[in-house]
C-alpha positions in Angstrom: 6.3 -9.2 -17.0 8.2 -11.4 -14.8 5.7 -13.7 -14.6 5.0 -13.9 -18.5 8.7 -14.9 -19.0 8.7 -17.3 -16.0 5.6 -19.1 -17.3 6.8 -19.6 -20.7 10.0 -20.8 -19.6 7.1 -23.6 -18.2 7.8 -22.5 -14.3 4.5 -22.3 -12.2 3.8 -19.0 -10.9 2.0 -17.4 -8.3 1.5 -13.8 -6.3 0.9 -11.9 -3.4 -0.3 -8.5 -3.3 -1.4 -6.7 -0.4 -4.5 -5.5 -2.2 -5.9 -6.5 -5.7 -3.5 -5.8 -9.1 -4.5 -5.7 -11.7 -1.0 -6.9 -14.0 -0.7 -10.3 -12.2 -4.5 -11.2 -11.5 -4.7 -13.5 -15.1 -1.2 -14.6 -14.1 -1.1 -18.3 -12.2 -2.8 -18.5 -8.5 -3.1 -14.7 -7.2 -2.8 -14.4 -3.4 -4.2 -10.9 -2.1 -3.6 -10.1 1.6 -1.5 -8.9 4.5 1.8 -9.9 3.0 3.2 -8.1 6.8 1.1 -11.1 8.8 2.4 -14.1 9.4 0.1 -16.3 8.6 -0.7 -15.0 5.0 2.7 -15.5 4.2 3.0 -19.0 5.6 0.0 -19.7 3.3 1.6 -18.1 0.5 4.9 -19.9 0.5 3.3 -23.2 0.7 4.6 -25.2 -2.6 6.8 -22.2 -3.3 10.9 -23.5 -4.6 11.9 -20.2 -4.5 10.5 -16.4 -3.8 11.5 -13.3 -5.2 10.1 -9.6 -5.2 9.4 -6.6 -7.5 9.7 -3.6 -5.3 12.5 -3.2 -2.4 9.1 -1.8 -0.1 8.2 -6.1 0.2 8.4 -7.6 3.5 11.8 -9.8 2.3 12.6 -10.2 6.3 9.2 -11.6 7.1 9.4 -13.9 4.0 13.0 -15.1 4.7 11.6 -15.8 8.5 8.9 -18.0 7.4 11.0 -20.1 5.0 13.4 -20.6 7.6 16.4 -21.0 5.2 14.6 -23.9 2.9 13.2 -21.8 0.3 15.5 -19.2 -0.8 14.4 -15.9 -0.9 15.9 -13.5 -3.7 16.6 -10.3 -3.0 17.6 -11.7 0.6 16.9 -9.2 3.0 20.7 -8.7 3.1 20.5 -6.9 -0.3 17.0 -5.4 0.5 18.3 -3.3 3.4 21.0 -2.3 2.0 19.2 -0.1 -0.9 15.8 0.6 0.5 17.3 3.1 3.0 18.8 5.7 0.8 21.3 6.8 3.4 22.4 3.3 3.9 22.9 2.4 0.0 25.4 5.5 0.1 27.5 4.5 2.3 27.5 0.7 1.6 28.6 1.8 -1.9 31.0 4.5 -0.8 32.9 2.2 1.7 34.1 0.3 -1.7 34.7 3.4 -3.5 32.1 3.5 -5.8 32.1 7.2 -7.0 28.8 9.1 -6.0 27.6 12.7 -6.0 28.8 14.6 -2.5 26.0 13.8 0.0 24.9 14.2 3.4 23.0 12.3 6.1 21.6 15.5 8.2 19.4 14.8 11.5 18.2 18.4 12.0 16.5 20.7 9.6 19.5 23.0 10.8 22.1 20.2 9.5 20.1 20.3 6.4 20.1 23.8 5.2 24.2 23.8 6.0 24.3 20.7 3.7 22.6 23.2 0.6 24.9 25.9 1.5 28.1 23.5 1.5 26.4 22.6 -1.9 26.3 25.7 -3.3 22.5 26.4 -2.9 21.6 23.8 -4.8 20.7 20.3 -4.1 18.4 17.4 -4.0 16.6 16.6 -0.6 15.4 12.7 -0.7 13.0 10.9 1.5 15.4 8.1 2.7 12.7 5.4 2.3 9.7 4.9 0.1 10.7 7.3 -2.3 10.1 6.5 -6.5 9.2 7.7 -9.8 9.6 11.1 -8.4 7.6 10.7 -5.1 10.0 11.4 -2.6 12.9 13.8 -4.2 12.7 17.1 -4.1 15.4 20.0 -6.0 16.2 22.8 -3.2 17.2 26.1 -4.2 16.6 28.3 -0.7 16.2 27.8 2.7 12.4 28.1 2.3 12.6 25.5 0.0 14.4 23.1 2.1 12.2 23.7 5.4 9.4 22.8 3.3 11.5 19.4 1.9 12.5 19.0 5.3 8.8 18.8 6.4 7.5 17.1 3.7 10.1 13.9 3.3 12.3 13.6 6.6 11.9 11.1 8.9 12.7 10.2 12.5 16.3 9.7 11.0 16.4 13.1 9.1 16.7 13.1 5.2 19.7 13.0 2.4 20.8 16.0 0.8 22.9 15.3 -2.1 25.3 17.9 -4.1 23.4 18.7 -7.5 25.0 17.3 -10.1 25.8 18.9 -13.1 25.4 15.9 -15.7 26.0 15.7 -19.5 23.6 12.7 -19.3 21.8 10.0 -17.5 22.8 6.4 -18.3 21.8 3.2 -17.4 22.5 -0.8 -16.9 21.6 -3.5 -15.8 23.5 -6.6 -14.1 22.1 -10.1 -14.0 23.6 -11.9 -10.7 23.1 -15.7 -9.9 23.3 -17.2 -6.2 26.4 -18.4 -7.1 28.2 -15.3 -8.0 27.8 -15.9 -12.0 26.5 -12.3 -13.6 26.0 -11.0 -17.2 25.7 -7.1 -17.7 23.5 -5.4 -20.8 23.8 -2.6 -22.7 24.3 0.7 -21.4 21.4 3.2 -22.1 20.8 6.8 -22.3 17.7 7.8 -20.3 15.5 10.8 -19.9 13.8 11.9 -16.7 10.8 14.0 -16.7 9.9 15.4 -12.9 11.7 13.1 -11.8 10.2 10.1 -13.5 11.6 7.9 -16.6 10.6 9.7 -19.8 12.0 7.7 -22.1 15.0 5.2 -22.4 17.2 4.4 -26.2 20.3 1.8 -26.5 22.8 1.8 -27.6 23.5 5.0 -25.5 25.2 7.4 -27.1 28.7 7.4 -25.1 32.0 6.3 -26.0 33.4 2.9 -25.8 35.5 4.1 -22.3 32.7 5.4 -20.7 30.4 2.2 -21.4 33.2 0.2 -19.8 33.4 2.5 -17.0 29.6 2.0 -16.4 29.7 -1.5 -16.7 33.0 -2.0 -14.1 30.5 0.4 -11.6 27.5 -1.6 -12.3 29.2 -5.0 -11.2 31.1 -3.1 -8.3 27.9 -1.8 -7.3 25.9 -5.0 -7.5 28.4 -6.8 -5.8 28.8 -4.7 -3.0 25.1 -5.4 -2.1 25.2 -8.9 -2.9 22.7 -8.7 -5.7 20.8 -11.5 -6.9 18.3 -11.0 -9.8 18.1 -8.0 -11.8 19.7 -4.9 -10.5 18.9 -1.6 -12.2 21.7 0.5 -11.6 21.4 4.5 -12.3 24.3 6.8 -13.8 25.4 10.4 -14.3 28.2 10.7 -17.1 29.4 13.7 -16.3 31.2 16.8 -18.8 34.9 15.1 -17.9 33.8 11.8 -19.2 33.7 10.1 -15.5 31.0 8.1 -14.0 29.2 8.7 -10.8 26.3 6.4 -9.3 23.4 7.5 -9.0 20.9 4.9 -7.0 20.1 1.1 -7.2 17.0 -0.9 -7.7 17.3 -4.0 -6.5 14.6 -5.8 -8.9 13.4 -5.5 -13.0 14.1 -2.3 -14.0 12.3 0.7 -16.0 15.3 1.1 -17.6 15.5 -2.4 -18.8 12.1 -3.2 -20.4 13.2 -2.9 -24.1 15.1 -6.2 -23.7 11.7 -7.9 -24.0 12.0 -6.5 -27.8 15.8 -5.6 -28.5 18.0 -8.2 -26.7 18.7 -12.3 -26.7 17.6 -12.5 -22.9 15.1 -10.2 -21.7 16.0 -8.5 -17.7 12.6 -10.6 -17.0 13.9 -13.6 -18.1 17.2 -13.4 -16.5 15.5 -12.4 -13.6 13.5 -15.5 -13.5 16.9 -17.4 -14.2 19.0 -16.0 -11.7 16.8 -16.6 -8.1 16.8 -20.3 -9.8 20.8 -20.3 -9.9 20.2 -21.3 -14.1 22.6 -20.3 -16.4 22.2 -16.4 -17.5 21.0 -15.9 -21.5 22.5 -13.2 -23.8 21.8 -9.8 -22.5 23.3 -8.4 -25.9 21.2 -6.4 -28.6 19.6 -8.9 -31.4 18.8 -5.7 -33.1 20.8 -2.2 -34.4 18.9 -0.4 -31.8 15.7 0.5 -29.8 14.0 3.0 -27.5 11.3 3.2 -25.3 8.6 5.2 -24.3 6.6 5.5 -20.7 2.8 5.5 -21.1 2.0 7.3 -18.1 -2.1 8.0 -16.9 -4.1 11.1 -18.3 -6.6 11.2 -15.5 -7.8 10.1 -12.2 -10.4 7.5 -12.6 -11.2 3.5 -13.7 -8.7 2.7 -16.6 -10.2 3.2 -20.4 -8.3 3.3 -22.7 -7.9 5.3 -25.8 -6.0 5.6 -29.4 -4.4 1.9 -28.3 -5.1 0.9 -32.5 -3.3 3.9 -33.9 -0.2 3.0 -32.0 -0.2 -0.4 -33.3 -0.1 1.3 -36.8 3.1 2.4 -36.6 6.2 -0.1 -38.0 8.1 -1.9 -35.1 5.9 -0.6 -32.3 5.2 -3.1 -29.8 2.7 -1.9 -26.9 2.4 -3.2 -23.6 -0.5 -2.1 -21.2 0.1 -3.1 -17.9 -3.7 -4.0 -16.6 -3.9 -1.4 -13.5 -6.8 -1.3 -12.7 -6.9 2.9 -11.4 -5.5 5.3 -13.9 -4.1 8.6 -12.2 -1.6 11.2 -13.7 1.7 10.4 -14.2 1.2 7.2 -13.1 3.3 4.3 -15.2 0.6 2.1 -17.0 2.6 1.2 -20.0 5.0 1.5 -22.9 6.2 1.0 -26.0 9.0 -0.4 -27.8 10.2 0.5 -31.2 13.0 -1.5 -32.7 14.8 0.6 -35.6 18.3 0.9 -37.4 19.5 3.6 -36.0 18.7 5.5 -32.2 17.1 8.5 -33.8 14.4 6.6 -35.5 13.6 4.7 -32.8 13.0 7.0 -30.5 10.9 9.0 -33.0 8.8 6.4 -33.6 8.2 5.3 -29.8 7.2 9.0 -29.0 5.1 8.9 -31.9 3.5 5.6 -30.6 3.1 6.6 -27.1 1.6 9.9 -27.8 -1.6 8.3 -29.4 -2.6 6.0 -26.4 -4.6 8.1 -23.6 -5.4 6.1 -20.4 
């Protein structure tokens, strides 16, 4: 989706995966190979003006190393590190006081289980790198429970064991951040998780005007604290008292963010594609009343086929996008849609209904 805003904004484009993908194989030149040697990078960057990523896993360091400072790399690696360990991201964000749920860094299965007791017997145990869409985190309610996290996600350096939070809601936003320190923030938006994974996502969220601002204010603490550049999706928890507390960062376009394509000015993509090249930022505000979205996640294990993809398009202001994977499996991401309404309620309606009919 980056791509198709890059490329009608006229900008070559080009790819490296390290094996075949399906989304960006019509998209400009593909590149498929070891994106960790050397050599295939060199390749890659050849004719390249600038370099960015879509998942915080990337080898930004090796990238960086290669271009030697003369083709700028966003994410830098600066950024990178600092979110893709989970551990690290808390305590870069809680040495500016950005507020967070209570956490620990344990090293020991012992330190572990103290943390859930400190916690009250509840908490989340989360695999400190490589974790998303629900692979990685794990809710602990017993000792049990956290031996078998502990052996399941820790690593040589141990795992994270936050507090549980008792949330009215999940919320959203996103912050657009040039190289030069220019940044533009969108909507807030209520989301839903579903084991752990986006479920659906509807804007304007239904919050009051203080505790949008507050999100906002955390958003563009949070992204500059990490020196952001690009899209940073930045997760929330407003809790019963009307405060805010941080959830975690993505440093890249974000779930959260892909009804801009449909509902705002400047979609995340395109102000993604704006902000590596240090252009000016476009209007992240809504063009229409409201929107939601809808996950299309896979039905099966197997070759992608696709079913019910006409009867979704039946429905008024449902856009659909398929994402081209090329190996469905369950509860993997391999779409969604986008209704555009006049009110939240209808929207989200109508995106459910839309989503329900495509099977993959």
């Amino acid at each position: 989706m980056t791509a198709l805003a890059a490329m009608r904004m006229g900008l070559n484009v080009k790819a490296l995966s390290p094996e075949s993908a399906g989304p960006v194989s019509s998209l400009g030149i593909s590149h498929v190979g070891d994106w960790n040697d050397e050599k295939v990078m060199r390749r890659f960057l050849d004719g390249c003006d600038v370099i960015t990523v879509e998942s915080e896993w990337a080898p930004v360091e090796l990238a960086e190393h290669v271009s030697q400072g003369v083709i700028p790399v966003w994410p830098s690696s600066v950024t990178v590190k600092a979110i893709r360990h989970k551990g690290r991201q808390k305590s870069i964000l809680n040495a500016v006081g950005i507020p967070q749920a209570e956490h620990l860094s344990c090293q020991t299965l012992d330190e572990a289980i103290a943390a859930l007791d400190k916690f009250g017997g509840k908490a989340m145990a989360k695999k400190y790198e490589g974790s998303y869409d629900g692979y990685g985190n794990v809710t602990v309610t017993s000792h049990d429970g956290m031996q078998a996290a502990w052996e399941k996600l820790s690593a040589s350096d141990g795992l994270l064991v936050e507090s549980f939070v008792p949330f009215v809601k999940e919320i959203a936003v996103l912050v657009a951040r040039s190289p030069s320190g220019a940044s533009v923030v969108y909507p807030v938006v209520d989301t839903e998780q579903r084991e752990h994974r986006c479920h659906a996502v509807s804007v304007p969220a239904q919050i009051s005007s203080r505790c949008a601002e507050m999100a906002r204010n955390v958003a563009l603490s949070a992204a500059d604290a990490v020196e952001s550049v690009g899209i940073l999706g930045v997760e929330l928890f407003e809790m019963a008292d009307g405060s805010i507390l941080l959830n975690e960062l993505a440093p890249r376009p974000h779930n959260t963010g892909h009804y801009t394509i449909e509902a705002c000015h400047t979609s995340q993509f395109e102000n993604h594609a704006r902000a590596i090249l240090d252009y000016p930022l476009g209007d992240p505000s809504l063009k229409v009343p409201a929107a939601a979205m809808v996950n299309i996640l896979g039905h099966r294990k197997g070759p992608v086929r696709t079913e019910g993809y006409s009867k979704s398009l039946d429905l008024s202001r449902a856009t659909v996008h398929l994402y081209g994977k090329l190996e469905s499996r369950p509860q993997r991401k391999m779409g969604h849609v986008t209704v555009t309404a006049d009110d939240v309620h209808s929207a989200r309606k109508h995106a459910e209904a839309a989503a329900a009919f495509v099977k993959l």
